[in-house]
MIDOSE-1310 file (N, C-alpha, C; in nm, 2 decimals, decimal comma, always signed):
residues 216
xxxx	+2,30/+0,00/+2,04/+2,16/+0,03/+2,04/+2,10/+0,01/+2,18; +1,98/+0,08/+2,20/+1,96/+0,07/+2,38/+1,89/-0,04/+2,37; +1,84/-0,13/+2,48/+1,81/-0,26/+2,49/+1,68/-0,25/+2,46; +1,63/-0,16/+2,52/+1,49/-0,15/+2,53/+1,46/-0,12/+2,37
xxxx	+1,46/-0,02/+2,34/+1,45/-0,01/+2,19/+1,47/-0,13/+2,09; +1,61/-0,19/+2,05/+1,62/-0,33/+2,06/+1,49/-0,40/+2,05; +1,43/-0,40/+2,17/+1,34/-0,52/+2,23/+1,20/-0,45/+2,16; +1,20/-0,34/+2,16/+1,07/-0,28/+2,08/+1,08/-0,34/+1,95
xxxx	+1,17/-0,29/+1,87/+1,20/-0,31/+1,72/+1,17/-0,50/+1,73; +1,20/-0,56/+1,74/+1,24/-0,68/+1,72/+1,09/-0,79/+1,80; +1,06/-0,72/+1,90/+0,97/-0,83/+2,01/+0,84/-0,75/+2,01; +0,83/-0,62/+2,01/+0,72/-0,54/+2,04/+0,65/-0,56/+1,96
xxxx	+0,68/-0,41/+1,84/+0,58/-0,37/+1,77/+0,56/-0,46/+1,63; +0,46/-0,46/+1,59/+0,41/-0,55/+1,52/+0,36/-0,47/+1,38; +0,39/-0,53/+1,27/+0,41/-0,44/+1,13/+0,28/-0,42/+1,14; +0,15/-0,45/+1,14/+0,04/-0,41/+1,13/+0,04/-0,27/+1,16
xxxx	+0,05/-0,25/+1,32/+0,03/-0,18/+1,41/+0,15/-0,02/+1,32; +0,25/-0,11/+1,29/+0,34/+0,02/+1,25/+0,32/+0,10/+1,16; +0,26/-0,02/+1,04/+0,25/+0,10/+0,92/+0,07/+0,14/+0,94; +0,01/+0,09/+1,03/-0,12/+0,15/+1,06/-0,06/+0,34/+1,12
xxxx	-0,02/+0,33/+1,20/+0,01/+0,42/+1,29/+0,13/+0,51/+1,13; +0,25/+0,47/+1,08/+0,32/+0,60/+1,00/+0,18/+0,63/+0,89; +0,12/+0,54/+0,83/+0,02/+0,63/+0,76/-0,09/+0,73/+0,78; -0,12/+0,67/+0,95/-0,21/+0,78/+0,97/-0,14/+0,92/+0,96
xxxx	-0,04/+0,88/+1,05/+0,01/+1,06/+1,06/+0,10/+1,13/+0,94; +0,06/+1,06/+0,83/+0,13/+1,08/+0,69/+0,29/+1,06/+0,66; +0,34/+1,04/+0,78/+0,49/+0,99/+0,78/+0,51/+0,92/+0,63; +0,44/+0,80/+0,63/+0,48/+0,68/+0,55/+0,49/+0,75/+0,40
xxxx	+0,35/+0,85/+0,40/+0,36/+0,87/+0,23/+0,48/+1,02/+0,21; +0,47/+1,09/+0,34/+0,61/+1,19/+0,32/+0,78/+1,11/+0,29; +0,78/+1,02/+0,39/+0,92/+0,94/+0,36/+0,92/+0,92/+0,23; +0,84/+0,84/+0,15/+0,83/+0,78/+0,02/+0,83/+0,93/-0,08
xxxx	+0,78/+1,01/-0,06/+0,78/+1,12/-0,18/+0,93/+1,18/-0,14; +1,02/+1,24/-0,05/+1,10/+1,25/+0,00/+1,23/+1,16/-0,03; +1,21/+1,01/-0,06/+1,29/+0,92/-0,12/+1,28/+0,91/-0,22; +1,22/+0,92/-0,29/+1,21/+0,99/-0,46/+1,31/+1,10/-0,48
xxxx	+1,27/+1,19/-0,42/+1,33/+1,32/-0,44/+1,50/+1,30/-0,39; +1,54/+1,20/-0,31/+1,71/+1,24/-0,32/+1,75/+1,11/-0,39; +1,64/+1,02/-0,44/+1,72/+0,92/-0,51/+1,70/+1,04/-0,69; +1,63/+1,11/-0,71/+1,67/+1,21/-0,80/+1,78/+1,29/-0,80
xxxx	+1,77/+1,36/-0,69/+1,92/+1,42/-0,69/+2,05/+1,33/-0,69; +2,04/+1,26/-0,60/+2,19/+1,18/-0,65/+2,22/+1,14/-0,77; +2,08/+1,12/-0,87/+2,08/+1,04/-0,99/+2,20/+0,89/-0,96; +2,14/+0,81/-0,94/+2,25/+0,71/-0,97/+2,19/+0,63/-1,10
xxxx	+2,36/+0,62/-1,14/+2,30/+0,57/-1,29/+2,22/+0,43/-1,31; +2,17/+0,38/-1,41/+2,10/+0,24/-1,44/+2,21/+0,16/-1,38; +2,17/+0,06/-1,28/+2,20/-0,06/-1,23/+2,35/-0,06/-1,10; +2,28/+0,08/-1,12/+2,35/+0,11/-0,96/+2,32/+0,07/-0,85
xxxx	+2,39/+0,07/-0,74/+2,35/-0,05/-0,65/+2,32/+0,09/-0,51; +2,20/+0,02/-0,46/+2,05/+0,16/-0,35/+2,04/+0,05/-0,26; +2,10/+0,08/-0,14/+2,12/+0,02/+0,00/+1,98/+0,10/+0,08; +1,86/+0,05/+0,13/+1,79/+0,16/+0,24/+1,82/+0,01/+0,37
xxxx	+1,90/+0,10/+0,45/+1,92/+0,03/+0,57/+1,75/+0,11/+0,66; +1,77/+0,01/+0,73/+1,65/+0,01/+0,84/+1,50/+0,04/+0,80; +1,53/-0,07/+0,66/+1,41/-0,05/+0,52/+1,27/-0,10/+0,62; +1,26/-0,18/+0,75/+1,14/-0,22/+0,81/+1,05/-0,31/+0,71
xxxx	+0,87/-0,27/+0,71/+0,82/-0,31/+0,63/+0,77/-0,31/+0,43; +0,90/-0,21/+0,47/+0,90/-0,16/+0,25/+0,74/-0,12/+0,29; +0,73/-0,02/+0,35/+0,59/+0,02/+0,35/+0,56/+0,15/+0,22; +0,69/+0,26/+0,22/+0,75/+0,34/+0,12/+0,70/+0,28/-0,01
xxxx	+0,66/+0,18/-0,04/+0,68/+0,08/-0,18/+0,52/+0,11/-0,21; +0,43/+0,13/-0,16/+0,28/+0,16/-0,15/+0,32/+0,28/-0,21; +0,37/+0,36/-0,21/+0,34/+0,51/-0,22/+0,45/+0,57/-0,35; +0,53/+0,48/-0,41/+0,62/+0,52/-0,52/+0,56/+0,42/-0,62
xxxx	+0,60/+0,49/-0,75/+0,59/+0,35/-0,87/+0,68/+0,30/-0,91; +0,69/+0,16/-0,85/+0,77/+0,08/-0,90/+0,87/+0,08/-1,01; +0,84/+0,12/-1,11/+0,88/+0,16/-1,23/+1,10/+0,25/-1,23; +0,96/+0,31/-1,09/+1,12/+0,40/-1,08/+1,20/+0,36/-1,00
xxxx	+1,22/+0,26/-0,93/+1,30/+0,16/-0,86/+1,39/+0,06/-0,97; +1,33/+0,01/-1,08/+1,35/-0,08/-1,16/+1,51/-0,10/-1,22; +1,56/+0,04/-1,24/+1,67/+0,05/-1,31/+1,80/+0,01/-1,18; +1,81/+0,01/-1,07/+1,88/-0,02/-0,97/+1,89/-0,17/-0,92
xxxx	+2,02/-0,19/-0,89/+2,07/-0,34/-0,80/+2,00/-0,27/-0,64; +1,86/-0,34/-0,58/+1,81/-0,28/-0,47/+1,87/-0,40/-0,35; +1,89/-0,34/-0,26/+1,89/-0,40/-0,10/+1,83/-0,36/-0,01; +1,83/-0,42/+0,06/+1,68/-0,38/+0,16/+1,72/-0,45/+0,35
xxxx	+1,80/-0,36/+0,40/+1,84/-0,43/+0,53/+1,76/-0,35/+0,65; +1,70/-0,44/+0,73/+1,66/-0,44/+0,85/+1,69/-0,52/+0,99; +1,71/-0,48/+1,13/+1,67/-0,56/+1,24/+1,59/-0,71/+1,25; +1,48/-0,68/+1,18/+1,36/-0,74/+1,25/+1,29/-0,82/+1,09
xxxx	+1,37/-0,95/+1,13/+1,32/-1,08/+0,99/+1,17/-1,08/+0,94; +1,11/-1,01/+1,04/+0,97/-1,06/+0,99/+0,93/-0,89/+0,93; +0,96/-0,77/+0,98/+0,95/-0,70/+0,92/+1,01/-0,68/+0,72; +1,13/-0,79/+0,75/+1,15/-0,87/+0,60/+1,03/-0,89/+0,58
xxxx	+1,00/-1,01/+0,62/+0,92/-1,08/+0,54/+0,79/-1,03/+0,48; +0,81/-0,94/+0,56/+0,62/-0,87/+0,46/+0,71/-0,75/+0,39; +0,82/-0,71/+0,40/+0,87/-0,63/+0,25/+0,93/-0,71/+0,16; +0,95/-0,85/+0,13/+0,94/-0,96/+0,06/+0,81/-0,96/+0,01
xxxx	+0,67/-0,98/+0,08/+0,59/-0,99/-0,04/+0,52/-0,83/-0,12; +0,58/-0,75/-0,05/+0,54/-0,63/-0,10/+0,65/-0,60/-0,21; +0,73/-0,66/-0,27/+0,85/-0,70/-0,36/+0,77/-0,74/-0,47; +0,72/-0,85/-0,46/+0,69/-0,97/-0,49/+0,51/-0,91/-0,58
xxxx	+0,44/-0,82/-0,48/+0,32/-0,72/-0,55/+0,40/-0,68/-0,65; +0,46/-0,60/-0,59/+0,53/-0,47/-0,73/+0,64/-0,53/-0,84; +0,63/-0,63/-0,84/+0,71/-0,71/-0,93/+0,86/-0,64/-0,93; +0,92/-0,61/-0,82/+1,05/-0,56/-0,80/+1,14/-0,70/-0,72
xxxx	+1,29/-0,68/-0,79/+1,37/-0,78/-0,73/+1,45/-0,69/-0,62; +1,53/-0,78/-0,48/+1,58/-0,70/-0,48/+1,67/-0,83/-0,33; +1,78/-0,77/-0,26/+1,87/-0,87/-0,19/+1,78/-0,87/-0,03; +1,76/-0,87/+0,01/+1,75/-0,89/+0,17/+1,83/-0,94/+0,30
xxxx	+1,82/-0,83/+0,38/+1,93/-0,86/+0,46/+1,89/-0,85/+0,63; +1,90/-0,89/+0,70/+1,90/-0,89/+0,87/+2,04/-0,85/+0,88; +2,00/-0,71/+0,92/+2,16/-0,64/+1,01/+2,12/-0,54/+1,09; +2,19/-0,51/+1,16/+2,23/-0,43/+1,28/+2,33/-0,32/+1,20
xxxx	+2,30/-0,18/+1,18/+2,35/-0,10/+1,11/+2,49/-0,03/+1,19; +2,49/-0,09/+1,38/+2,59/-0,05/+1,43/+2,65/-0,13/+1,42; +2,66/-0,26/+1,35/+2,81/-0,35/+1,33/+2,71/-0,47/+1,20; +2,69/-0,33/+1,10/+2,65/-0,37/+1,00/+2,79/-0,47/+0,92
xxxx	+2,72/-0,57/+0,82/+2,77/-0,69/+0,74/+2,72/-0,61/+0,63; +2,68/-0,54/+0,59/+2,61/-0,51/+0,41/+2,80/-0,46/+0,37; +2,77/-0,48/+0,27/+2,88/-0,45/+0,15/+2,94/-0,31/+0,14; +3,03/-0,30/+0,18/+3,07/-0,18/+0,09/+3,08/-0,11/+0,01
xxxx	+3,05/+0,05/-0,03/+3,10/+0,08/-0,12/+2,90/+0,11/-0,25; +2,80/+0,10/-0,16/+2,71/+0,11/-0,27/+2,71/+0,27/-0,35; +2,66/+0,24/-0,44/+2,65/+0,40/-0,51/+2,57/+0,52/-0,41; +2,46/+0,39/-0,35/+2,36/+0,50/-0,32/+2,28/+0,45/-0,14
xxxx	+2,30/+0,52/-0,01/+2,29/+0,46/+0,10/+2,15/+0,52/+0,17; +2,05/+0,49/+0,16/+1,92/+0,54/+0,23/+1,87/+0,51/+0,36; +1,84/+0,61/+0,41/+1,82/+0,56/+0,57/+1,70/+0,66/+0,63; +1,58/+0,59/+0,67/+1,44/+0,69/+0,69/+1,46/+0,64/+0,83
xxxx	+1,45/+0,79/+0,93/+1,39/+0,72/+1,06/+1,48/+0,63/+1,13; +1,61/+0,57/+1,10/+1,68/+0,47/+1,14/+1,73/+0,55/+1,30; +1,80/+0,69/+1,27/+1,88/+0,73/+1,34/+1,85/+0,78/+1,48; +1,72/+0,78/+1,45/+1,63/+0,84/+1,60/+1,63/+0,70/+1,68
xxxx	+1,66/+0,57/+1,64/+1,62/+0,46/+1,74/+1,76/+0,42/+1,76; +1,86/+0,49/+1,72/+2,00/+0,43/+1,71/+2,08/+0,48/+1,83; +2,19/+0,48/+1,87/+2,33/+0,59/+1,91/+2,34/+0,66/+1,77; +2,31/+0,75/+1,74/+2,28/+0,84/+1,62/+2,46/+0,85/+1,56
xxxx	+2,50/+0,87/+1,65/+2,65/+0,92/+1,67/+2,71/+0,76/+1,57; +2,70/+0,69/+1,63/+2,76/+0,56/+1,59/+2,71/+0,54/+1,45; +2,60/+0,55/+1,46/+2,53/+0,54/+1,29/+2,60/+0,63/+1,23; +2,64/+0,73/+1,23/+2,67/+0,79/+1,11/+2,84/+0,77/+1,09
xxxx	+2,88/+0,72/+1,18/+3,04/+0,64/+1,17/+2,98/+0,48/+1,09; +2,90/+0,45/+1,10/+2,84/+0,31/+1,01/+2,85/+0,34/+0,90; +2,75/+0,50/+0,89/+2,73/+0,50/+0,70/+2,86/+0,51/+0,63; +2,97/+0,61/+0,70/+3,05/+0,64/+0,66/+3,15/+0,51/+0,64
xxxx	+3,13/+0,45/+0,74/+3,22/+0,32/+0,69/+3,21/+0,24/+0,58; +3,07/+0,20/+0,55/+3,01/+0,15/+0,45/+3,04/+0,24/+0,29; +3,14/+0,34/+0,35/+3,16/+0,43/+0,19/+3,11/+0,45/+0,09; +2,95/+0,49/+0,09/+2,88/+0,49/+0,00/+2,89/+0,62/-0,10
xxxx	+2,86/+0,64/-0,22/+2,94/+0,76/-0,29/+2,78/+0,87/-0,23; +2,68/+0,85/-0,21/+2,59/+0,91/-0,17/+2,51/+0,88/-0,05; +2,48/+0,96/+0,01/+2,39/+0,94/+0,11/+2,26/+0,98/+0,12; +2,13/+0,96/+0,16/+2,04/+1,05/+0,18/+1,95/+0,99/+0,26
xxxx	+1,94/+1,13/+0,39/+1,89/+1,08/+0,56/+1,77/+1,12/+0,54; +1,70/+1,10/+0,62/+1,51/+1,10/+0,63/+1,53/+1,14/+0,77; +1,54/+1,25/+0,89/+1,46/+1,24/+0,97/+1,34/+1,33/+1,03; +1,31/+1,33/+1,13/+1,22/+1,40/+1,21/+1,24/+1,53/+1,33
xxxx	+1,15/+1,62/+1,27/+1,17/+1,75/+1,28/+1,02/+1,82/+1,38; +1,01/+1,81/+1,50/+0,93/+1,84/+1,57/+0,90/+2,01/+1,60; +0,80/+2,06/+1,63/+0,79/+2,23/+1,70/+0,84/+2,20/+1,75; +0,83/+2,34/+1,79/+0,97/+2,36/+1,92/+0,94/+2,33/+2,07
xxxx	+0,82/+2,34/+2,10/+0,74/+2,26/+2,21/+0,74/+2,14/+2,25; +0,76/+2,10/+2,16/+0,73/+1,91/+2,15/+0,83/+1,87/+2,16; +0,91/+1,79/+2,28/+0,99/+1,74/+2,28/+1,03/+1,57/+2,27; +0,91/+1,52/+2,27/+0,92/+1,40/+2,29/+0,89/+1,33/+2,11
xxxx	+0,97/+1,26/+2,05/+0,94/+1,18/+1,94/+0,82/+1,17/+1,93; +0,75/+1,14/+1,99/+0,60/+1,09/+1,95/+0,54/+1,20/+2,04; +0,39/+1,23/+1,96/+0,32/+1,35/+2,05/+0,25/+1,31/+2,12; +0,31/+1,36/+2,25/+0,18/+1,33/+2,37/+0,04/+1,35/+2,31
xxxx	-0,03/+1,26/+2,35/-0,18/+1,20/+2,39/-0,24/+1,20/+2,24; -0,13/+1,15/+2,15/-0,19/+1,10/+2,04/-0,22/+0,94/+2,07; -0,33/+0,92/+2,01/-0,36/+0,73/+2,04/-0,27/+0,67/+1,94; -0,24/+0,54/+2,00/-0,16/+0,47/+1,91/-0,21/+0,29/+1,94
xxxx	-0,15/+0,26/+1,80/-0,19/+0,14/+1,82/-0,12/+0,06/+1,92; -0,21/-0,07/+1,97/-0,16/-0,15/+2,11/+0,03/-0,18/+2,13; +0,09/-0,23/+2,02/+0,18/-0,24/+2,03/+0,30/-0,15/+2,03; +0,24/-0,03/+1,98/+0,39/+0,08/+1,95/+0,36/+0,14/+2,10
xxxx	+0,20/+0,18/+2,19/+0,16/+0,23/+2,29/+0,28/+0,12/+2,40; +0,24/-0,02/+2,37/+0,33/-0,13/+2,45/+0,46/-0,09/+2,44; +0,56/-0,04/+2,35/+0,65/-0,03/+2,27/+0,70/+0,09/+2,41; +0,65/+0,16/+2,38/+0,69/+0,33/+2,43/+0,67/+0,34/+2,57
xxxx	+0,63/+0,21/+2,64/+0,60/+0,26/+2,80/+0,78/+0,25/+2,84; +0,81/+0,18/+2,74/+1,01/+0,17/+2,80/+1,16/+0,23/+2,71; +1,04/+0,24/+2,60/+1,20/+0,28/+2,44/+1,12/+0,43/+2,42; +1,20/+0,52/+2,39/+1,22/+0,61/+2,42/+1,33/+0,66/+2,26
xxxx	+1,27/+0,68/+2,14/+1,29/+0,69/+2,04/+1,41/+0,87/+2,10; +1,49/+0,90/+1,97/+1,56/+1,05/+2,03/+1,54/+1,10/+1,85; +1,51/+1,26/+1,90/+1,52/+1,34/+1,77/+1,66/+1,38/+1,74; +1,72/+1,41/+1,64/+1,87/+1,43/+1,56/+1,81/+1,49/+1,54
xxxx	+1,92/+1,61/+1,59/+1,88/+1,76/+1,57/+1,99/+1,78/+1,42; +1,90/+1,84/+1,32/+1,98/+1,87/+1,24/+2,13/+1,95/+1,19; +2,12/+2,05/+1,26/+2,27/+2,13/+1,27/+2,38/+1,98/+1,31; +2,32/+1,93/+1,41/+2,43/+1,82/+1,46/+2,47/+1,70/+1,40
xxxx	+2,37/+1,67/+1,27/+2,39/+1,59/+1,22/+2,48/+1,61/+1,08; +2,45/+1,75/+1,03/+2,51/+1,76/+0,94/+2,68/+1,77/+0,97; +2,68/+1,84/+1,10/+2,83/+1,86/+1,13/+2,89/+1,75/+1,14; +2,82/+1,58/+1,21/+2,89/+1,51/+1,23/+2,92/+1,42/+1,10
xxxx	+2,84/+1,43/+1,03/+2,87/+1,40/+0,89/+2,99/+1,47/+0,78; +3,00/+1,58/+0,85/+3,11/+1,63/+0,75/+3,22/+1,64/+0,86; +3,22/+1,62/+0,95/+3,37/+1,56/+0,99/+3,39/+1,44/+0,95; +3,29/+1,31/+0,90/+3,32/+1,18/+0,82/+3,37/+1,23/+0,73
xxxx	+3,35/+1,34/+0,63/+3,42/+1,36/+0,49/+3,30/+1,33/+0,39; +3,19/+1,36/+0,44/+3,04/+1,38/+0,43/+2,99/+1,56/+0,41; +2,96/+1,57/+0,29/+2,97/+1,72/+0,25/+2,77/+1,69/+0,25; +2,68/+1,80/+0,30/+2,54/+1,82/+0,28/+2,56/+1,88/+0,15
xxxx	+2,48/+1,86/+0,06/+2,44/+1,99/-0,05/+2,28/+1,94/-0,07; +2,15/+1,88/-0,05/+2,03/+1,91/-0,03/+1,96/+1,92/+0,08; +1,89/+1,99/+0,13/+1,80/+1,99/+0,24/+1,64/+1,97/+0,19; +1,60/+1,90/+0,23/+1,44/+1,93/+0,14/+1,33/+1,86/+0,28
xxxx	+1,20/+1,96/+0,27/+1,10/+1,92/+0,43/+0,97/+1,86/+0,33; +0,91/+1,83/+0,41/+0,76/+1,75/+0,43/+0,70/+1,82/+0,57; +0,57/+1,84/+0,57/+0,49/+1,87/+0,72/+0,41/+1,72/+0,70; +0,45/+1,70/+0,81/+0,34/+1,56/+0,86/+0,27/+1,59/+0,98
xxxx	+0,17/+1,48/+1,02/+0,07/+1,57/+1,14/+0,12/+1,63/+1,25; +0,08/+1,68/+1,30/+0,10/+1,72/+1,40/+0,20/+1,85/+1,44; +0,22/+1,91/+1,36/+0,31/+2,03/+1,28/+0,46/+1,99/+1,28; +0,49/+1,85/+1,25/+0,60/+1,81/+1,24/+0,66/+1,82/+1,14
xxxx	+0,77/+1,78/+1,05/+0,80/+1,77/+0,93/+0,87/+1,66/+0,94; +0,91/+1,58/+0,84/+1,03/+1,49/+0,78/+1,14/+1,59/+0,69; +1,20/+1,54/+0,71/+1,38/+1,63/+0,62/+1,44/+1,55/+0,60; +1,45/+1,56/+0,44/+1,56/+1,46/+0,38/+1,69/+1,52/+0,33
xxxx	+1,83/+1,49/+0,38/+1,93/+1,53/+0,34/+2,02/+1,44/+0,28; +2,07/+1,52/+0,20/+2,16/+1,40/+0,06/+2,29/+1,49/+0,13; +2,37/+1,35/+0,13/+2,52/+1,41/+0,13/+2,62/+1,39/+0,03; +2,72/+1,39/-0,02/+2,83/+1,33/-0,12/+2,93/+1,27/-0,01
């Protein structure tokens, strides 16, 4: 992972500031309707075990009903302990149980082998490349990716001369988030032995979309 990015995730930005900024631009409630929809397709059965690496502040948890979470063994792994810690008590609101973990997804410790592997947004702040040799290691029977799909103009992760809040603004004078272009992602996933069969979009502001793809 690059240092600088690293130093953003972990030292920078500050959960206020983050889930202030994904809700304005509707990110937060597209991810969450979008994680519904491939934890439906995968169907995994009652008390299947739903890994979302680079889960941040369970901000997603606002915007689903609880209810439908319930039947799963949940884990919840992120970077940044304090971004735990306020998806601990947003746990703790929704009367959901679930494991918590501080990892690093490029020389992830989570368990092998879950039924069901979720990842929103992770891959854009990663070596994209190396992440998807992580998920695959982690041999999960399903996968389903969340990322970000810009016009074709816009090249930069975040759109110029949108305001943002003090710390992601602090964040971005040095980290430097990357888009995963989709064609590329699915290829590199199916040379893991990673087959795509959903594609499904969201438009979020700014004529962006979110795209969630489930793999087997």
């Amino acid at each position: 992972m690059d240092l600088t990015l690293r130093r953003a995730w972990t030292e920078v930005v500050t959960a206020e500031d983050y889930e202030q900024h994904m809700a304005a631009i509707g990110q937060a409630q597209a991810a969450a309707e979008l994680t519904r929809h491939l934890i439906d397709a995968a169907a995994p059965g009652a008390g299947s075990r739903v890994v979302v690496a680079g889960a941040g502040t369970g901000q997603m948890l606002d915007y689903l009903d609880p209810a439908f979470l319930r039947p799963y063994r949940l884990a919840f792994a992120d970077l940044n302990w304090l971004f735990l810690a306020r998806l601990r008590a947003r746990l703790a609101r929704h009367a959901l149980e679930a494991a918590l973990v501080v990892d690093d997804i490029e020389r992830s410790s989570l368990a092998h082998g879950p039924d069901l592997l979720l990842a929103t947004l992770l891959l854009e702040h990663i070596d994209w490349r190396r992440g998807v040799e992580a998920f695959a290691a982690l041999n999960p029977s399903a996968m389903g990716i969340i990322i970000q799909e810009n016009p074709p103009e816009m090249t930069t992760a975040v759109t110029p001369g949108r305001r943002l809040p003090p710390s992601i603004a602090n964040a971005l004078e040095n980290a430097h988030p990357t888009l995963v272009p989709r064609g590329a992602l699915i290829a590199a996933m199916a040379e893991c032995g990673n087959a795509c069969r959903l594609s499904v979009e969201r438009e979020v502001a700014d004529g962006k979309k979110l795209v969630g793809l489930l793999f087997d």
